[in-house]
C-alpha positions as CSV (number, residue, x, y, z in Angstrom):
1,X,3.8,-5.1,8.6
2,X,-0.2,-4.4,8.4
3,X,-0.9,-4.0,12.1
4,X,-2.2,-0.2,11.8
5,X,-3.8,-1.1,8.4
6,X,-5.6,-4.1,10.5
7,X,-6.3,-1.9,13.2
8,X,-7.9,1.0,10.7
9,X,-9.9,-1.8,9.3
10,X,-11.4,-3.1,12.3
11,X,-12.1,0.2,13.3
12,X,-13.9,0.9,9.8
13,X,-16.1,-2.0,10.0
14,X,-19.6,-0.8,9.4
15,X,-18.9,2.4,8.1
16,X,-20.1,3.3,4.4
17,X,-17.4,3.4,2.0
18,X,-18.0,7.0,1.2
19,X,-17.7,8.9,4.7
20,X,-13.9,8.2,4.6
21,X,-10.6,8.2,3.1
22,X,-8.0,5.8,3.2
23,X,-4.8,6.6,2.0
24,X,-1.5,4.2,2.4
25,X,1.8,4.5,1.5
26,X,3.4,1.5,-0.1
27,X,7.3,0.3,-1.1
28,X,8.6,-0.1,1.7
29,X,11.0,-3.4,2.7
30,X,11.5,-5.0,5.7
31,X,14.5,-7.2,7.0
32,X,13.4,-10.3,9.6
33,X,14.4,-8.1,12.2
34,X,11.9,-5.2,11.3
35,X,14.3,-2.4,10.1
36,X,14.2,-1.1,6.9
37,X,16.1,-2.5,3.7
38,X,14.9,-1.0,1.1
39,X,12.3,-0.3,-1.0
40,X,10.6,-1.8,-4.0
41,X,8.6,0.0,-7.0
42,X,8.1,-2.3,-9.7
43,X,4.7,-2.4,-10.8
44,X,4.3,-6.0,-9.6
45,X,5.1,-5.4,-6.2
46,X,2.8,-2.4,-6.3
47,X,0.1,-4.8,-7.1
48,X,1.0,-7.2,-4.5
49,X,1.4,-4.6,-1.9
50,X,-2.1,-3.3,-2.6
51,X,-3.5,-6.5,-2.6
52,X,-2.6,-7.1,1.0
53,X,-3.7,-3.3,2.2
54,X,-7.2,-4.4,0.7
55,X,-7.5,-7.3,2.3
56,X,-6.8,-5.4,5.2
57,X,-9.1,-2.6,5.5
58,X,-11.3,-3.3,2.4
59,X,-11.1,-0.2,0.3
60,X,-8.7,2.5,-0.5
61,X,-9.2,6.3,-1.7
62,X,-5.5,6.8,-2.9
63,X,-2.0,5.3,-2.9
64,X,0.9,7.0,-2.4
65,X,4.6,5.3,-2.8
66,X,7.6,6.0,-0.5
67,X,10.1,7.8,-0.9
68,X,13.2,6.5,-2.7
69,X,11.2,4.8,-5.6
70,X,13.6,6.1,-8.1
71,X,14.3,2.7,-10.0
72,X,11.3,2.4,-11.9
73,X,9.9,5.3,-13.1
74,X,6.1,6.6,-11.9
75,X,4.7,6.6,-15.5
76,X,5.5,3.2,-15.6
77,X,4.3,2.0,-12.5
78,X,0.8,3.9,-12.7
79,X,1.3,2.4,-17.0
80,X,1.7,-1.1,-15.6
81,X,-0.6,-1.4,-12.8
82,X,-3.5,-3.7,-12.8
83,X,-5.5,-4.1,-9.6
C-alpha cells in the first residue's frame, strides 16, 4: 500500500506546502495477497499509519478514517493521538 501516496508525492515535489491539500484515508488492512481484511482504529495504529503517509508525500491537510472504524471510538482516537 502507498503507491498513489508515493506517486502524489513525487508529483508534489517543489510545490509550496500551502497551494494544496492532501487528504488520506487511513485503517484500512491488507492480507499478503492484497484484499482487504479488515480495518484497524486504535490510536496507535493511527499514528503509525500517518507516519508512513508522511514519509510519503511530506505533509497532510486532513485525515479521514475508513469506514468500519467502530471498535474504538473517534473521541478516543483524536484524545489519544500524538503525531
Amino acid at each position: 500500500m502507498g503507491h498513489n501516496e508515493m506517486l502524489i508525492g513525487e508529483a508534489l515535489k517543489g510545490v509550496k506546502r500551502e497551494q494544496v491539500i492532501v487528504s488520506v484515508k487511513f485503517g484500512a488492512l491488507r492480507d499478503a495477497a492484497g484484499g482487504w481484511s479488515g480495518y484497524d482504529g486504535r490510536p496507535q495504529a493511527v499514528k503509525n499509519f500517518l507516519a508512513y503517509s508522511l514519509q510519503r508525500l511530506a505533509s497532510i491537510t486532513s485525515t479521514l478514517p475508513r469506514r468500519g472504524l467502530i471498535a474504538v471510538p473517534i473521541e478516543r482516537r483524536w484524545r489519544d493521538r500524538r503525531w
